[in-house]
C-alpha positions as CSV (number, residue, x, y, z in Angstrom):
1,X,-1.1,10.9,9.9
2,X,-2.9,9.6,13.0
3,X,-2.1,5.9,13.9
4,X,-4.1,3.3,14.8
5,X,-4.7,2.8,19.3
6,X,-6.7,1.2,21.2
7,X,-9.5,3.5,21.5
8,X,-10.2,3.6,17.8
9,X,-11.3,-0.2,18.2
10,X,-14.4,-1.2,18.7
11,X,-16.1,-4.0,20.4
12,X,-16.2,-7.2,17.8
13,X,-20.2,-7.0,18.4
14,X,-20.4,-3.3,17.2
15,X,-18.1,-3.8,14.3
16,X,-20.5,-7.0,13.5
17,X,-23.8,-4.9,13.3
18,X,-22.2,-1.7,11.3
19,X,-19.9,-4.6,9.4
20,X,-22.1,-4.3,6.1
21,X,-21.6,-0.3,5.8
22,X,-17.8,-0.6,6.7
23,X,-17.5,-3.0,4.0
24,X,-19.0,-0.9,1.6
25,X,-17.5,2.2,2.1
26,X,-14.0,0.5,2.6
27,X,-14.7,-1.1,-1.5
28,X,-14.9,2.3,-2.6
29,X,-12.1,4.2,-0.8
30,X,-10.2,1.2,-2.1
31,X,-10.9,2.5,-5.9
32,X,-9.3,5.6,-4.7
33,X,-6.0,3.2,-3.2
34,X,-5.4,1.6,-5.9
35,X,-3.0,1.7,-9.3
36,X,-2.4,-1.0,-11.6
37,X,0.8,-0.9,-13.7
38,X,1.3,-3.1,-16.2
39,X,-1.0,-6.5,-16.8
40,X,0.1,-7.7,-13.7
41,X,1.1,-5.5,-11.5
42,X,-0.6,-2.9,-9.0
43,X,0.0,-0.6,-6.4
44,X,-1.9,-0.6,-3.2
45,X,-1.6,2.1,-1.0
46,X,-2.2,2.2,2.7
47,X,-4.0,4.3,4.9
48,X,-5.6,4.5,8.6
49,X,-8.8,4.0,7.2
50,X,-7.2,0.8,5.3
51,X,-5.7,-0.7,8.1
52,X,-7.8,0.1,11.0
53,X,-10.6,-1.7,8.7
54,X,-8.0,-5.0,8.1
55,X,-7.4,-4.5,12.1
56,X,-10.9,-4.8,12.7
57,X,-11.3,-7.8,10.5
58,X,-8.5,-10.0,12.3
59,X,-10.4,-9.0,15.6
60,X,-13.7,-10.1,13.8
61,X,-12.2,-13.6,12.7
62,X,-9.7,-14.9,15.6
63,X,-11.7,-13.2,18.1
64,X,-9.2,-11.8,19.8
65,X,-10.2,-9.3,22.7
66,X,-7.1,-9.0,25.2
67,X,-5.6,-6.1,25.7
68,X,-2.3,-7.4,25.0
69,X,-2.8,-9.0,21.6
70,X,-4.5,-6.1,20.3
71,X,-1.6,-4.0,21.3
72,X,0.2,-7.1,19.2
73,X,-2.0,-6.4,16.4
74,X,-1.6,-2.3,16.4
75,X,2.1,-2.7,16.5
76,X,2.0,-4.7,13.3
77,X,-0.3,-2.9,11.3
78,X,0.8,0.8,12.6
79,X,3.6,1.0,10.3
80,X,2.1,0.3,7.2
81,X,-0.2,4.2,8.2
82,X,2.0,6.8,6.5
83,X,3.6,9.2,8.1
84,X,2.9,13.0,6.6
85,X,6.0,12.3,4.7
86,X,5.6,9.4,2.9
87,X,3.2,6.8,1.3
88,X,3.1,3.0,2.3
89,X,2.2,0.7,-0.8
90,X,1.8,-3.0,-0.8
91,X,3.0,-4.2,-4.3
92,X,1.4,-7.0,-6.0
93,X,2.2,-9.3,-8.9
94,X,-0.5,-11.2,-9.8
95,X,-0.5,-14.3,-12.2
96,X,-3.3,-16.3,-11.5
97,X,-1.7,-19.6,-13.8
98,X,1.1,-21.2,-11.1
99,X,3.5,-22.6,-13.6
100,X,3.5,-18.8,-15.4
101,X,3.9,-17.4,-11.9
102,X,7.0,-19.5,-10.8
103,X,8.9,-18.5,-14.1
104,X,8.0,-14.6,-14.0
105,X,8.3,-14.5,-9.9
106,X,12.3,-15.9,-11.4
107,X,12.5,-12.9,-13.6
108,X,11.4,-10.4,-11.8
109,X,13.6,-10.7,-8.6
110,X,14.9,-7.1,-7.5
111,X,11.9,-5.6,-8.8
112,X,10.4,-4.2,-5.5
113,X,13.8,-1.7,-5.8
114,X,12.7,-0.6,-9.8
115,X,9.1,0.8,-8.9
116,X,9.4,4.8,-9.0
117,X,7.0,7.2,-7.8
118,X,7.6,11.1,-9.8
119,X,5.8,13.8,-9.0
120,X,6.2,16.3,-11.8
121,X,9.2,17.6,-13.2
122,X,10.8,16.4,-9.4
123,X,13.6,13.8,-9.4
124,X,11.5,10.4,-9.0
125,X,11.2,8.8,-5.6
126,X,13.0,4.9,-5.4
127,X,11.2,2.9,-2.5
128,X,12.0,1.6,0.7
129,X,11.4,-2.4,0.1
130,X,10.4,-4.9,2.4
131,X,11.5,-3.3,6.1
132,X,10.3,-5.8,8.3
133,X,11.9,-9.1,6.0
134,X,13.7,-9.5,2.8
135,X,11.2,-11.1,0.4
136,X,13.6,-12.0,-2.7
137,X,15.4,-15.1,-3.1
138,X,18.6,-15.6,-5.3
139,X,16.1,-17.7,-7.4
140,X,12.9,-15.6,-6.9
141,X,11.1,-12.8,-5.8
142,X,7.6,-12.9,-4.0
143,X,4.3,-12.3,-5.4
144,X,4.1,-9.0,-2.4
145,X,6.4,-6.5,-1.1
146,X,5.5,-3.8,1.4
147,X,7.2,-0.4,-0.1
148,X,7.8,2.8,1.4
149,X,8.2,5.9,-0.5
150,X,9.8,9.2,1.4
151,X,9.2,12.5,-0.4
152,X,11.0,16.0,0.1
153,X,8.7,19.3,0.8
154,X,9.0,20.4,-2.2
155,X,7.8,17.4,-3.6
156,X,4.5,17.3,-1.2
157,X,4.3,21.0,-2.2
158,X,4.3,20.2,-5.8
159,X,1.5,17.3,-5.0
160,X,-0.8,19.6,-3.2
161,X,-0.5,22.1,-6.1
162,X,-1.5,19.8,-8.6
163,X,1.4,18.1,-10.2
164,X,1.3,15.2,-12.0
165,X,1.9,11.6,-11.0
166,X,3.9,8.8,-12.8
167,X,4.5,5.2,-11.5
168,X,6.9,3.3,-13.4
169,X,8.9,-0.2,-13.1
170,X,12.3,0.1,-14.6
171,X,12.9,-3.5,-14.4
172,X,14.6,-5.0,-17.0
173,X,11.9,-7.9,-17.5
174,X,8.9,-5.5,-16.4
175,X,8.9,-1.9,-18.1
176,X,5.8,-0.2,-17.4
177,X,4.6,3.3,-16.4
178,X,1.2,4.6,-15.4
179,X,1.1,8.2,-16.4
180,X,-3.1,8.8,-15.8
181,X,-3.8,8.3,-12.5
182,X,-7.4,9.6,-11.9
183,X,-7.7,12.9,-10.4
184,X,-9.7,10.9,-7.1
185,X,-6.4,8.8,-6.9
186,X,-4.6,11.4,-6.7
187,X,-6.5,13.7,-4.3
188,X,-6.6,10.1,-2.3
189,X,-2.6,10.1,-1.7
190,X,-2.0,13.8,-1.2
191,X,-4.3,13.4,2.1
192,X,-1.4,11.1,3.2
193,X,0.6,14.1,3.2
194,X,-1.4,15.7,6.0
């Protein structure tokens, strides 16, 4: 998949006047990004179209138009673009009370490592967690990861012909699976196989 440089950017005055329609169209390819699992949980999967918008978006606010920084900015946000062979997710746990947060956050540590990805009958995919920094304590993990799932051939093969999907947590204090993904989610993440 094609990364972000800096002739896909744009100038912060012509991102301002088509800002309205980028919005817009970026809610909606979101829909199509995005896969809850459990109550509190969910799944958000990365794309260029993803992060050249959130790219666009830190230019917008901190204004930022040398060359340099934006190089700065590319070289952070180019790794979370997948590759052809694998799909970048930002996980999510989500409990909007604090005092409920701190206790399951305490529960939960390890769990960016028990989040599968199976497609088909094909041995399920375990991620890559947290690359850039570790984000679990001894006495809690955070509320985001940033996961990276590798897949075989055959696996991508399987995707583009149709196979099923299942996303599951095999935490001990979080067991949930999410065997439905809509048919537009799934068309969605077997682009990032391209």
């Amino acid at each position: 998949m094609k990364k972000l440089s800096l002739t896909d950017l744009s100038s912060i005055e012509t991102y301002e006047s088509q800002r309205p329609t980028i919005r817009q169209a970026i809610m909606e390819h979101k829909k199509t990004r995005r896969v809850p699992l459990g109550p509190n949980a969910t799944l958000h999967f990365e794309d260029f179209r993803l992060m050249h918008y959130q790219v666009m978006e830190l230019i917008r606010v901190e204004k930022i138009t040398a060359e340099d920084d934006l190089l700065g900015e590319l070289e952070a946000y180019n790794p979370l673009i997948p590759d052809g062979t694998n799909l970048k997710v930002t996980f999510m746990l989500e409990y909007p009370d604090e005092d409920e947060r701190r206790v399951q956050l305490a529960r939960l540590i390890d769990i960016e490592n028990k989040i599968l990805i199976q497609i088909g009958e094909l041995d399920p995919v375990y991620p890559i967690a947290n690359e850039d920094l570790p984000r679990s304590t001894e006495e809690k993990t955070s509320s985001v990861h940033f996961l990276r799932f590798e897949f075989t051939k055959e696996m991508i093969s399987a995707a583009r012909d149709g196979a099923s999907w299942s996303i599951y947590c095999l935490h001990p204090n979080y067991q949930y699976s999410n065997n439905n993904l809509p048919a537009q989610v799934i068309a969605s993440l077997v682009n990032d196989f391209d």
